[in-house]
C-alpha positions as CSV (number, residue, x, y, z in Angstrom):
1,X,-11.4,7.5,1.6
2,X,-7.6,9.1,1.3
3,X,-7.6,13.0,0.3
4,X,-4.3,14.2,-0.1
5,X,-4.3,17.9,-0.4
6,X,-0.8,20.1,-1.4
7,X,1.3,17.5,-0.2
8,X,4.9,19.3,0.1
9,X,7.4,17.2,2.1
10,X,11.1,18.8,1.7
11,X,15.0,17.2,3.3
12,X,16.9,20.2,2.9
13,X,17.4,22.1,-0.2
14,X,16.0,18.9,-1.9
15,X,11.7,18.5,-2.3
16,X,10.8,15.0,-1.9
17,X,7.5,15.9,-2.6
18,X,5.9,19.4,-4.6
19,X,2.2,20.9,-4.1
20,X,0.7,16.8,-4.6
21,X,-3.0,16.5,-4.5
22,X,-5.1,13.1,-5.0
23,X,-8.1,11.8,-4.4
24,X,-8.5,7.9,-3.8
25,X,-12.5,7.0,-3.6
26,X,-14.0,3.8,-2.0
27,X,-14.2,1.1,-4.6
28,X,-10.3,2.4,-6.2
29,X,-7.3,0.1,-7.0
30,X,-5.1,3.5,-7.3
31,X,-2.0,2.7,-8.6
32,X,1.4,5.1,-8.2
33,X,4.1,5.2,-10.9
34,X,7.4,6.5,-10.7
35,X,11.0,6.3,-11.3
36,X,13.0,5.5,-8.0
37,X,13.9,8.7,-6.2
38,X,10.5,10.2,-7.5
39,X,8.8,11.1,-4.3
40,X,6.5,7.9,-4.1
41,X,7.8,6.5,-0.9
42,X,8.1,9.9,0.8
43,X,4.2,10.1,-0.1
44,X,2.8,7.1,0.7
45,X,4.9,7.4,4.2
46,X,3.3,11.0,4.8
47,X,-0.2,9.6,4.3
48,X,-0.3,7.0,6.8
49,X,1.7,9.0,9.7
50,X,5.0,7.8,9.6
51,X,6.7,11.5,7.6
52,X,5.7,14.3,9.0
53,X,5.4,17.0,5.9
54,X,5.9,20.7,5.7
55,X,2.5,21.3,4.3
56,X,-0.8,20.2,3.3
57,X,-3.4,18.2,4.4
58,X,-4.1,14.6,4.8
59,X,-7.9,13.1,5.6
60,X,-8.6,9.6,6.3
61,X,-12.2,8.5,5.8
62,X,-13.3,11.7,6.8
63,X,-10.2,12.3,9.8
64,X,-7.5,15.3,9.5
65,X,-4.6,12.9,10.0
66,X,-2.8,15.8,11.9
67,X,-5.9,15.7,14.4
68,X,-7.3,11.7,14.8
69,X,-3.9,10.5,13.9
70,X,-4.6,7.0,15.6
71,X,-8.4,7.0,14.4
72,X,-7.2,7.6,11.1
73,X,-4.6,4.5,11.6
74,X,-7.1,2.2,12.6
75,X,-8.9,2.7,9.6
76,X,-5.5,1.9,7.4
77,X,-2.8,-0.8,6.9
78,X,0.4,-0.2,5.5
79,X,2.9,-2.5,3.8
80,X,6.3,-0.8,3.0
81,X,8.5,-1.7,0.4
82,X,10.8,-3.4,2.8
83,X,8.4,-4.7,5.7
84,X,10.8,-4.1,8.9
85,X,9.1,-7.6,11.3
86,X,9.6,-8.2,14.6
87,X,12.0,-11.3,13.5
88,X,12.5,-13.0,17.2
89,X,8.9,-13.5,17.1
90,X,7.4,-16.5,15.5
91,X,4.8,-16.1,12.2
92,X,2.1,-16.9,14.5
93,X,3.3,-14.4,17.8
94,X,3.4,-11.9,15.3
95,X,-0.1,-12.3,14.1
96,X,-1.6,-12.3,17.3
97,X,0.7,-9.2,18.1
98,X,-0.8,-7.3,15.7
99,X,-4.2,-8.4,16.0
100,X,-3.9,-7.8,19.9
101,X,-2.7,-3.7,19.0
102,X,-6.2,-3.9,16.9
103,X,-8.7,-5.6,19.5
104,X,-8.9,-7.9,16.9
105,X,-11.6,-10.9,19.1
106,X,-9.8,-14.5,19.6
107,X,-12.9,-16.0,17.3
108,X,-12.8,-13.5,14.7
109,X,-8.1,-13.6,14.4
110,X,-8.0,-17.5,14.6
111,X,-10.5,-17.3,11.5
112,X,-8.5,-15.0,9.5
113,X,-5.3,-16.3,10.4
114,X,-6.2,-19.4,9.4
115,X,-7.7,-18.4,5.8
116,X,-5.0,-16.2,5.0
117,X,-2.3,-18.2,6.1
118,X,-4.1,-21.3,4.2
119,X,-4.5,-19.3,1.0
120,X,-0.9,-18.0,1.1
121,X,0.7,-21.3,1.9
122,X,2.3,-20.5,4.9
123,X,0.1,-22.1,7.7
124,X,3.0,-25.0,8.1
125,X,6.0,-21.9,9.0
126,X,4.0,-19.8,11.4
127,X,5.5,-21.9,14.7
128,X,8.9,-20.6,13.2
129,X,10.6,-17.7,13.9
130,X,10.7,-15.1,11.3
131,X,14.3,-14.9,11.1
132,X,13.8,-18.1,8.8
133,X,11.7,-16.7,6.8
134,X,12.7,-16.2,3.4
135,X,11.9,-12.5,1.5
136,X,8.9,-14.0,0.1
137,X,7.3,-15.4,3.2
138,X,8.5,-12.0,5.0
139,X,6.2,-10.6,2.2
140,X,3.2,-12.7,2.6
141,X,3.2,-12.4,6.2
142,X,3.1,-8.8,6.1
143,X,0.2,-8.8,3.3
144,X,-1.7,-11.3,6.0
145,X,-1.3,-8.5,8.7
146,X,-2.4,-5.9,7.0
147,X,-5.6,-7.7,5.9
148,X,-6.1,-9.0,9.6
149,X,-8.7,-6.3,11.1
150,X,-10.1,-5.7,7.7
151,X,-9.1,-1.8,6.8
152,X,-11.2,0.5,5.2
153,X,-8.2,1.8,3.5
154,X,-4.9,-0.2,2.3
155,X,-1.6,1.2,1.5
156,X,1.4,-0.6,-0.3
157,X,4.8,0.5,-1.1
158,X,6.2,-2.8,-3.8
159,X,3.7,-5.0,-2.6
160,X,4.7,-7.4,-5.3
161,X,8.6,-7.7,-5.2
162,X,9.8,-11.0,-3.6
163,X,6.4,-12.9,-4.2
164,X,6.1,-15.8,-6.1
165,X,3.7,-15.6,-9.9
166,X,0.7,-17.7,-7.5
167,X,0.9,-15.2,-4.5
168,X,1.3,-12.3,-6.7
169,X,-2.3,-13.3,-8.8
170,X,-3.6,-14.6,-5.3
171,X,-2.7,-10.6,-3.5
172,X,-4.1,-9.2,-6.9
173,X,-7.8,-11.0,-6.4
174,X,-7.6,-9.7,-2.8
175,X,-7.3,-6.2,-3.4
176,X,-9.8,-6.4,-6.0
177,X,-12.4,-8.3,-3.8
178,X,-11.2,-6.0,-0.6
179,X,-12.6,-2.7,-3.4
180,X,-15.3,-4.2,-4.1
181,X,-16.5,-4.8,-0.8
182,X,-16.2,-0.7,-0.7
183,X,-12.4,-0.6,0.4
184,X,-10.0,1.6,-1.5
185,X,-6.0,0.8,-2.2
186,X,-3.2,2.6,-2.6
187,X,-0.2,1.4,-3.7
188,X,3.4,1.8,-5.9
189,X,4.0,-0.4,-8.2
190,X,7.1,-1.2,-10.6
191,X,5.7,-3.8,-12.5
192,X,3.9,-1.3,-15.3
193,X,1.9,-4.6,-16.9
194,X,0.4,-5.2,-13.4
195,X,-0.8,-1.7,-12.8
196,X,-2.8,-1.2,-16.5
197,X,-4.5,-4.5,-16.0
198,X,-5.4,-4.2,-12.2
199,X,-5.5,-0.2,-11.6
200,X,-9.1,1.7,-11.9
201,X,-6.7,4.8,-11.9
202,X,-3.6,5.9,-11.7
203,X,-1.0,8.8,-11.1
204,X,2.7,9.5,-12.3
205,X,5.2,11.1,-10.1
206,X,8.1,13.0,-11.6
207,X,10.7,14.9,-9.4
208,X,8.0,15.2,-6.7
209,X,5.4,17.1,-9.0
210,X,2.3,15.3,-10.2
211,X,2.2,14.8,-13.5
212,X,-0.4,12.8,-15.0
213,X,-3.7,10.9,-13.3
214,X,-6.7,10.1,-14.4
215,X,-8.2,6.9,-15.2
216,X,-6.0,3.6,-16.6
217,X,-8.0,5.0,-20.0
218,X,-7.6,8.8,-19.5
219,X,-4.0,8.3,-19.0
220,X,-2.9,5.8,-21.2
221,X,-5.2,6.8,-24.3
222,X,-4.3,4.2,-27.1
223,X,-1.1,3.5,-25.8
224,X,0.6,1.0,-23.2
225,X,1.1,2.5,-19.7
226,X,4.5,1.8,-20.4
227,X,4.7,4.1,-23.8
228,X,3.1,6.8,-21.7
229,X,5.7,6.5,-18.9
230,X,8.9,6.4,-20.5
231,X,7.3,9.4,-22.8
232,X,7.2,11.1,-19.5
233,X,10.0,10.4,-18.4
234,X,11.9,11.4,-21.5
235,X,10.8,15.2,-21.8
């Protein structure tokens, strides 16, 4: 689903990101651990398009993304850690914005729109604009858009920070249903406890090298995820 092959981004003297390699299967919740500063942002933003990197090679569901870059992005959707919306727009505009960049059919939109938007709690602010919003509901909209035209492949940068405990365990069941219908996500993640109990694998990410993936098991052994990263972190 996502191959990321000797992934080297560098700004200046300084490598964001060093010789990275992962593979992210259909049917993986791949979670990505790091302190801040560690290169996960720079990654995550150099696998769906947005960083152009100094070398390696990215494939999307089969795509180079330096070839296909807009068949690889219609196969994605990307939530970053701080969701930049169009805010004079209203909740609903901005659905139907991006729904219309995806030929996402009138039938098909109003039927997600309305799911998601039910499930999330948000179906009564969607007439207002999203300069209104509050962080959370800036959050929930963008996990509804990226949802909208169903991706093969989901990438998230925080998805968690700024939603509330019942959207947080809602999002959770969704990326876990969206894998097992064959999907694969990728995704940072602070929140340590979140990423052992939900993550079929995961990698650490230390000063822009790789240096630990595997399974949550092959990783974390008999220990917490959070022993194994602060262990990491300390040598």
């Amino acid at each position: 689903m996502l191959i990321i092959e000797h992934l080297t981004k560098t700004y200046g003297e300084k490598k964001a990101v060093d010789d990275l390699s992962l593979h992210i299967r259909p049917g993986e919740i791949f979670g990505f651990i790091g302190h801040n500063g560690a290169g996960k942002s720079t990654t995550l933003k150099s696998a769906v398009g947005i960083l152009a990197f100094d070398e390696g090679r990215i494939t999307i569901c089969g795509k180079n993304l330096a070839d296909e870059p807009l068949s690889c992005k219609r196969d994605l959707a990307y939530i970053p850690d701080n969701p930049d919306l169009y805010e004079f727009m209203s909740g609903i505009k901005y659905l139907n914005f991006i729904a219309d960049v995806f030929g996402i059919p009138a039938d098909v939109r109003q039927e997600r729109i309305r799911r998601y938007a039910d499930l999330f709690e948000l179906t009564g602010d969607l007439a207002q604009p999203i300069s209104a919003y509050s962080h959370g509901m800036k959050q929930k909209l963008a996990v509804i858009s990226a949802w909208l035209h169903d991706p093969k492949l989901i990438i998230m940068d925080e998805p968690f920070v700024g939603l509330d405990p019942k959207a947080s365990h809602l999002l959770k069941e969704m990326m876990r249903e969206h894998c097992d219908r064959g999907g694969a996500i990728f995704f940072s993640t602070h929140v340590l406890e979140v990423a052992e109990k939900l993550c079929d694998k995961v990698a650490i990410i230390k000063q822009g090298r790789l240096v630990k993936v595997g399974t949550m098991e092959e990783v974390k052994g008999d220990d917490s995820l959070e022993e194994v990263f602060l262990e990491l972190e300390a040598e």
